[in-house]
C-alpha positions in Angstrom: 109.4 112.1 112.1 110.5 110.5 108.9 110.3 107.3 107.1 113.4 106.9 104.6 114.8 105.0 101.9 116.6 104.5 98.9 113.4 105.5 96.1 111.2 107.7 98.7 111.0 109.9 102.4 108.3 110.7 103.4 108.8 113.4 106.4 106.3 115.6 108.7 108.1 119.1 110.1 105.9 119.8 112.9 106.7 123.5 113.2 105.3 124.1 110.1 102.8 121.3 109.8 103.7 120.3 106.5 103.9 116.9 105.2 107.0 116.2 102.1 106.8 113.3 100.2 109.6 112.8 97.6 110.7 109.9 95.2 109.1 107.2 93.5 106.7 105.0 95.5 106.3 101.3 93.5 105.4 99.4 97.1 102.8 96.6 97.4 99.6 97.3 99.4 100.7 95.9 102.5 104.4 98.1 102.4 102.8 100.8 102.7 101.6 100.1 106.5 104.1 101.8 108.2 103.5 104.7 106.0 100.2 104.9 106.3 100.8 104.6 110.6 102.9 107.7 110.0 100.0 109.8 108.1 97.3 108.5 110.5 99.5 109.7 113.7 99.7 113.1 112.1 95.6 113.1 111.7 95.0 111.9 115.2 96.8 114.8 116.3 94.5 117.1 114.6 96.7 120.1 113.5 94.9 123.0 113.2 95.6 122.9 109.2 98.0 120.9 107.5 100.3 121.4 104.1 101.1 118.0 102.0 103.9 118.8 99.6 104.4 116.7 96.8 106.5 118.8 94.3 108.9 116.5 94.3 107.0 112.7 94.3 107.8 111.8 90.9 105.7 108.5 91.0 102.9 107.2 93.3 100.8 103.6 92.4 97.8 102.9 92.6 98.5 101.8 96.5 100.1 104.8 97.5 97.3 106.9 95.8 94.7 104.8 97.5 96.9 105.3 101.1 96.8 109.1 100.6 92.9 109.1 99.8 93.1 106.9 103.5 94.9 109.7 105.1 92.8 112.7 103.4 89.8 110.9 104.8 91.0 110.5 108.0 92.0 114.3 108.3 88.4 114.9 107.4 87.1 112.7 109.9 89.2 114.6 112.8 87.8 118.1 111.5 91.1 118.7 110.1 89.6 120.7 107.2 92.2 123.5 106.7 94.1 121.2 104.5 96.5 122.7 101.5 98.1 120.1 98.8 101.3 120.8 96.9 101.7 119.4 93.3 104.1 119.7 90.6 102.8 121.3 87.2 106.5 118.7 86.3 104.6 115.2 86.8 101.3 114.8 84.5 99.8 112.0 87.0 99.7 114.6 90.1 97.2 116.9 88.3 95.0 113.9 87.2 94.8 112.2 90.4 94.9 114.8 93.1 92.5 116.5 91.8 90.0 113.6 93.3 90.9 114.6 96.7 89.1 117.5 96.5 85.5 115.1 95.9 87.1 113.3 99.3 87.2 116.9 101.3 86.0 119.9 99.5 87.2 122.6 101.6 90.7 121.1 100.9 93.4 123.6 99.2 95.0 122.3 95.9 97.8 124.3 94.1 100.7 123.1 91.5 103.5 124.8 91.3 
């Protein structure tokens, strides 16, 4: 499953259960709708754990941040709680705001890299 274009992909490998997101995401609220479909699918499947790699999502708004909160609350309300996020130590904003997905679910893995 992936959703391209020309600034982003966002992609899930199901063998691995990981998540990539890559680009820069400058979408209004309501474009990210089939992007936030895609995430929700993933959580109503309840993977036993899950891996969301961002090493190489340059940008996210304040939508896209917002959608991703969405999607980490929706893991956590299908007991998906074995949840690991992948930042890059290369983009300032990841370690500022993904750190807030730990208040959203605690038992949730961060590392940058």
């Amino acid at each position: 499953m992936e959703i391209k274009k020309n600034d982003y992909e966002i992609r899930f490998d199901n063998e691995i259960n990981t998540v990539f997101c890559s680009g820069t995401y400058r979408l209004t609220g309501s474009e990210y709708a089939p992007i936030s479909e895609f995430l929700t699918t993933i959580a109503d499947a309840k993977p036993d754990s899950l891996t969301v790699n961002l090493t190489t999502l340059k940008f996210l708004n304040s939508s896209g941040i917002n959608t991703l909160c969405k999607f980490i609350m929706c893991l956590r309300k299908n007991n998906v709680l074995q949840v690991k996020v992948i930042g890059s130590n290369e983009y300032a904003w990841q370690k500022k705001s993904l750190t807030n997905l730990k208040k959203l679910l605690p038992s949730l893995e961060l590392e940058f890299i």
